[in-house]
C-alpha positions as CSV (number, residue, x, y, z in Angstrom):
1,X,1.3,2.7,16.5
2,X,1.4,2.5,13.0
3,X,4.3,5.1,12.9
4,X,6.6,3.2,15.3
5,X,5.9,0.1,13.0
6,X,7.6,1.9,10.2
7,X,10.1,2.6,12.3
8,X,11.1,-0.4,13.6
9,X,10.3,0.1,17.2
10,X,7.4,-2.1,17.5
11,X,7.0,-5.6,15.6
12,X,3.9,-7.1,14.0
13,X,3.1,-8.4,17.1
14,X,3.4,-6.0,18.9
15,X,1.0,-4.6,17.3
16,X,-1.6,-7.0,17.6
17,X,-0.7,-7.2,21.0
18,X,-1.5,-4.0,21.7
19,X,-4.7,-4.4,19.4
20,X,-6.2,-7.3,21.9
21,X,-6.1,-4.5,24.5
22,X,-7.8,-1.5,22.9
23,X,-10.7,-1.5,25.3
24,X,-8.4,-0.4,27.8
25,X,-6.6,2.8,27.3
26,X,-4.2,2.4,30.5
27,X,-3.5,-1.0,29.8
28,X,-2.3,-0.3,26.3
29,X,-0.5,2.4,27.4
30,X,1.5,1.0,30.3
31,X,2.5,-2.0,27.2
32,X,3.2,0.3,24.8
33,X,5.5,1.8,27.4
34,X,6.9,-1.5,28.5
35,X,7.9,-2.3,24.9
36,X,8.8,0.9,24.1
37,X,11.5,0.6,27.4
38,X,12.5,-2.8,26.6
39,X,12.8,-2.2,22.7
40,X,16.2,-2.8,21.4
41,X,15.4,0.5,19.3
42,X,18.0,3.3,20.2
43,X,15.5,5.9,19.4
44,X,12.3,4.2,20.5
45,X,11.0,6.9,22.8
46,X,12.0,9.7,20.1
47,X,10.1,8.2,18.1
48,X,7.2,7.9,20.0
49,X,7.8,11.6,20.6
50,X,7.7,12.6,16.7
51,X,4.1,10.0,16.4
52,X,2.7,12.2,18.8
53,X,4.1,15.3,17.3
54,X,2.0,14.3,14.2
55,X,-1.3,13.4,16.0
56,X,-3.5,16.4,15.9
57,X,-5.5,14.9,19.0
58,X,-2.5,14.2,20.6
59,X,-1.3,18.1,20.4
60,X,-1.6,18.7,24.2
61,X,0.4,15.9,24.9
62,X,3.6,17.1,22.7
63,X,3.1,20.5,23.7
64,X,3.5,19.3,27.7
65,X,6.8,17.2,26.8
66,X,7.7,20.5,24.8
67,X,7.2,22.3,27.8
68,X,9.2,20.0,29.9
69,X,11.8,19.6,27.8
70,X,12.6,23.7,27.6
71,X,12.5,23.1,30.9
72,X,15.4,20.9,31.1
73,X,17.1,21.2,28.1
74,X,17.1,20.4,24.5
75,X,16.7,16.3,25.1
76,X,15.3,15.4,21.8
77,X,18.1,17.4,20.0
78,X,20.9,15.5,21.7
79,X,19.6,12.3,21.3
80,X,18.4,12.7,17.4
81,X,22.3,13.4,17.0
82,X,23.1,10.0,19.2
């Protein structure tokens, strides 16, 4: 979270929004994704993509959108250039 703070995806409180609900993965999950889809950030998923790209325990998860996203083109690449 704290990368997509940097970034301007996420505000201060959205963090502490997501914060109140760290006892519950899904639930912070399914509000990081609803702010994430209803960020006025052009990149916001991208950027999501590269925190997670960074996160060591997060690896499998990168390598599956990796592995999707040879499977349906080069996604990441055409929208870094957007």
């Amino acid at each position: 979270m704290d990368f997509l703070l940097q970034e301007a995806v996420i505000g201060d409180d959205n963090v502490r929004a997501l914060q109140m609900t760290i006892n519950n993965p899904q639930q912070q999950c399914r509000e990081l994704m609803t702010l994430l889809h209803t960020s006025d950030h052009p990149q916001a998923f991208i950027q999501l993509y590269l925190a997670i790209k960074d996160d060591s325990h997060l690896q499998w998860l990168a390598e599956h959108i990796d592995k999707f996203n040879d499977q349906s083109g080069d996604l990441c690449t055409y929208y870094r250039k957007v």
